[in-house]
N, C-alpha and C positions, 0 to 999 in steps of 0.2 A: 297581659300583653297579648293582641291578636297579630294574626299574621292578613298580610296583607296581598290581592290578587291585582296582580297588575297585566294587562294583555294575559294573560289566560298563565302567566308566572306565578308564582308564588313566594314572597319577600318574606321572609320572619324576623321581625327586628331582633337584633343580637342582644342579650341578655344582660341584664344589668347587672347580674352576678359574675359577669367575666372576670372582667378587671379585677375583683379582688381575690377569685379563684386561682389570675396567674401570679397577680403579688405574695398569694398565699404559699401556691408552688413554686416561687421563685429563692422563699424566703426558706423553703425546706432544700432550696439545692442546694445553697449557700453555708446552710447548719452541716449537711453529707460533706461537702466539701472540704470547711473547717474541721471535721471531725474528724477526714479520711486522711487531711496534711496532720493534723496532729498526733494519728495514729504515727502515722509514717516519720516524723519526728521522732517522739521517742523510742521508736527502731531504731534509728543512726545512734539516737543519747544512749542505747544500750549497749550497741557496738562498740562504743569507745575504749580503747587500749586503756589496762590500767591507769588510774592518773589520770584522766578522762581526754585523755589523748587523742587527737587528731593530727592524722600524716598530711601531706599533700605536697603536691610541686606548684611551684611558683616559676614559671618558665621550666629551667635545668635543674632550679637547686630546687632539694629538699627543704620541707620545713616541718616542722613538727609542734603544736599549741595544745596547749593543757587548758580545756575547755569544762572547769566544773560547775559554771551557770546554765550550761548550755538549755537545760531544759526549760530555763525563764526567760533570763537577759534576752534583748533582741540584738547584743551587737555578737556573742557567741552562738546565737541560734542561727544567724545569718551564714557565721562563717561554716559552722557544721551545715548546715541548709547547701551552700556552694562550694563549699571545700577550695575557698580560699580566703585571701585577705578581708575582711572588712574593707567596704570603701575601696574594692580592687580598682574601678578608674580613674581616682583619685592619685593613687598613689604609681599608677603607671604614668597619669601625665606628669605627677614629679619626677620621676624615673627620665622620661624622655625630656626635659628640661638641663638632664645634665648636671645638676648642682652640686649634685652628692658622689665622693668618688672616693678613691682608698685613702687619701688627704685630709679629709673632713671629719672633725669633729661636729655633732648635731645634738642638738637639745632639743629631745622630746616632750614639753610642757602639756599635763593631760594626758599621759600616755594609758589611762587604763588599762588593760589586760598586755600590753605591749606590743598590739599589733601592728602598727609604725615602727617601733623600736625593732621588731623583728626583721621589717623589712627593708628599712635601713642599715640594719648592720649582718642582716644574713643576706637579701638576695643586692643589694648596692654597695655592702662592701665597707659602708662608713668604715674611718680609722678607729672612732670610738661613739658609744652612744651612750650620752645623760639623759635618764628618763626620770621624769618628777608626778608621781600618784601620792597623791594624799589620801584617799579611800583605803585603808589599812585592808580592810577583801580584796579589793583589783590591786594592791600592793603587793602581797603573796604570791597573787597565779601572775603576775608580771614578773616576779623574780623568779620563778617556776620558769615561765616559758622563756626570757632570755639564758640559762642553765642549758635547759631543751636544746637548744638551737646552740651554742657553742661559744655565746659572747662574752668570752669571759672577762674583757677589757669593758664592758659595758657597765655604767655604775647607776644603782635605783636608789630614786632618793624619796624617803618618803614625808613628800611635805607639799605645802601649797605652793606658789610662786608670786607673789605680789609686788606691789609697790615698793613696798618698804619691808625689811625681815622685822618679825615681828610672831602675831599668833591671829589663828582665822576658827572656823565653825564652821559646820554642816548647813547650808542654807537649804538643799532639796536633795531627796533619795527617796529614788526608784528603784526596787528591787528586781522591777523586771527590763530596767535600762540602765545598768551601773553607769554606763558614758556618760548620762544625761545626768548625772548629782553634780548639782554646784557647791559654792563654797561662797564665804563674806571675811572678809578681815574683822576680826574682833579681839582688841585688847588682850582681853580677858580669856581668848579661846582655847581648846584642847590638843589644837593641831598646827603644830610648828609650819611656817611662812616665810621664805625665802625670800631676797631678791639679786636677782641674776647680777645686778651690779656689786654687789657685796660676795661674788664671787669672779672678780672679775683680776684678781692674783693667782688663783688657786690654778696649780699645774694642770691641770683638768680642763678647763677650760680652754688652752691653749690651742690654736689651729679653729676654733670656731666657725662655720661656715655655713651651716644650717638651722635653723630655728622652729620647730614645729607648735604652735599655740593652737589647742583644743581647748578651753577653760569654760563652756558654759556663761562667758556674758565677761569673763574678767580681762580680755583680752587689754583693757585701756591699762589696767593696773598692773600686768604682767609686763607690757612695754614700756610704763612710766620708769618702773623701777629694773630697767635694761638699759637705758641711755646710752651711760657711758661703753656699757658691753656694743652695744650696735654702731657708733662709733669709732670702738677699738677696732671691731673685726669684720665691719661690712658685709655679714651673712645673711643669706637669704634668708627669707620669714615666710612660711605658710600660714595664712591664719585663719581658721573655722569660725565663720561668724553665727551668732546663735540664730540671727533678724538680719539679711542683709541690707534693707530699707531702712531700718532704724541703726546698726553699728556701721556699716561701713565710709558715710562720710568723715566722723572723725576720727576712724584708723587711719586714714590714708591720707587727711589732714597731718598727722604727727610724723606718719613714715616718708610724705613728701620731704614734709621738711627737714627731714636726714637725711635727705639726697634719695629719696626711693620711686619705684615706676610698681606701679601692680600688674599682673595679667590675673586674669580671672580663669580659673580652671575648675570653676564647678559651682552651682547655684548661688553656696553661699560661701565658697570657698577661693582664696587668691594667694600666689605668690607674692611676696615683693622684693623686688632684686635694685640693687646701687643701679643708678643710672651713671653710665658713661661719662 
């Protein structure tokens, strides 16, 4: 490659070796980077209080989560990473919605490590909190971290939530995103399967007002067999959709026609509350 004299300048065409020399050096900041946030992680995963305990305030109140994935899972790495809630705006624009108050009973559906659970019955107050993990691991540090925190009226059940009570199976598991394991109804399965209508006597459920659905894809099966409960007790529903292009026309097909309005409070995420 010559360089070129123009009016008495001199041009040298730019090198054809650039470009890949900065994609080269771009691709070494990126590996420092990675390498220098993960150092810096497992700093904090060191620091954690026996128990592998993480403090923090959530506005005025304390809160206190027992974080023993934190060095993998991404929904414990998050909250050690910001030292707070998972999904904090999430769970503020539930807050400022109002739903949830010292009155309310709330069914956390999907509550893995019980980071809703917590924040529903530690910093809102819930009357009581039913949280349902079927993951026998996030079923432990959930019963861990509701202890933690002081809910002692708070009941963990650990099972699926379906259609029909019955028995379900492992359908997906992530070890470095326990949130993200689904689940399938099957017959024959190892892991007992509820449905919310089938307890819909039990004292416990009384005062019902809240409905939290995380399920990873089951959300149609978890409402199918709620019916009569939404019905009896016209509680709100939050519900995390996996696809919101592909799940949410027929959620909100079935919740209209029980009388329900959605507001949409996050990508793939909506309330739906009794319409007036």
């Amino acid at each position: 490659m010559q360089a070129k004299r123009v009016l008495g300048v001199v041009a040298t065409p730019v090198a054809e070796e650039v470009p890949d020399q900065t994609a080269a050096l771009s691709a070494k900041l990126d590996q420092m980077i990675r390498l220098t946030e993960e150092s810096l992680h497992l700093q904090r995963v060191a620091l954690l209080e026996a128990g592998h305990i993480l403090r923090f305030h959530a506005g005025i109140t304390p809160v206190a989560l027992s974080l023993p994935d934190a060095q993998e899972d991404f929904v414990q790495r998050t909250v050690l990473r910001t030292r707070q809630f998972y999904e904090a705006k999430l769970l503020a624009a539930v807050q400022e919605l109002g739903l949830i108050t010292a009155t309310t009973t709330v069914c956390d559906i999907g509550a893995n490590i019980g980071n809703a659970s917590v924040f529903f019955g530690k910093v809102l107050g819930a009357k009581r909190v039913l949280a349902f993990e079927p993951l026998p691991h996030a079923y432990t540090t959930l019963c861990r971290n509701l202890e933690l925190n002081g809910l002692t009226d708070a009941l963990a059940y650990s099972c699926m939530v379906g259609a029909t009570s019955g028995r379900g199976d492992l359908a997906r598991f992530n070890p470095r995103n326990l949130g993200a394991t689904s689940f399938v109804a099957a017959k024959a399965g190892p892991i007992p399967m509820v449905a919310l209508d089938d307890l819909i006597e039990a004292e416990e459920l009384q005062g019902l007002g809240f409905i939290k659905i995380d399920v990873e894809g089951m959300h149609m099966d978890v409402l199918s067999g709620a019916k009569k409960v939404i019905k009896a007790f016209k509680p709100a529903i939050w519900i995390g959709l996996s696809n919101h292009n592909a799940d949410y026309a027929a959620c909100a097909k079935m919740l209209e026609g029980l009388g329900y309005g959605a507001q949409r409070i996050g990508p793939n995420d909506h309330v739906f509350k009794p319409k007036k």
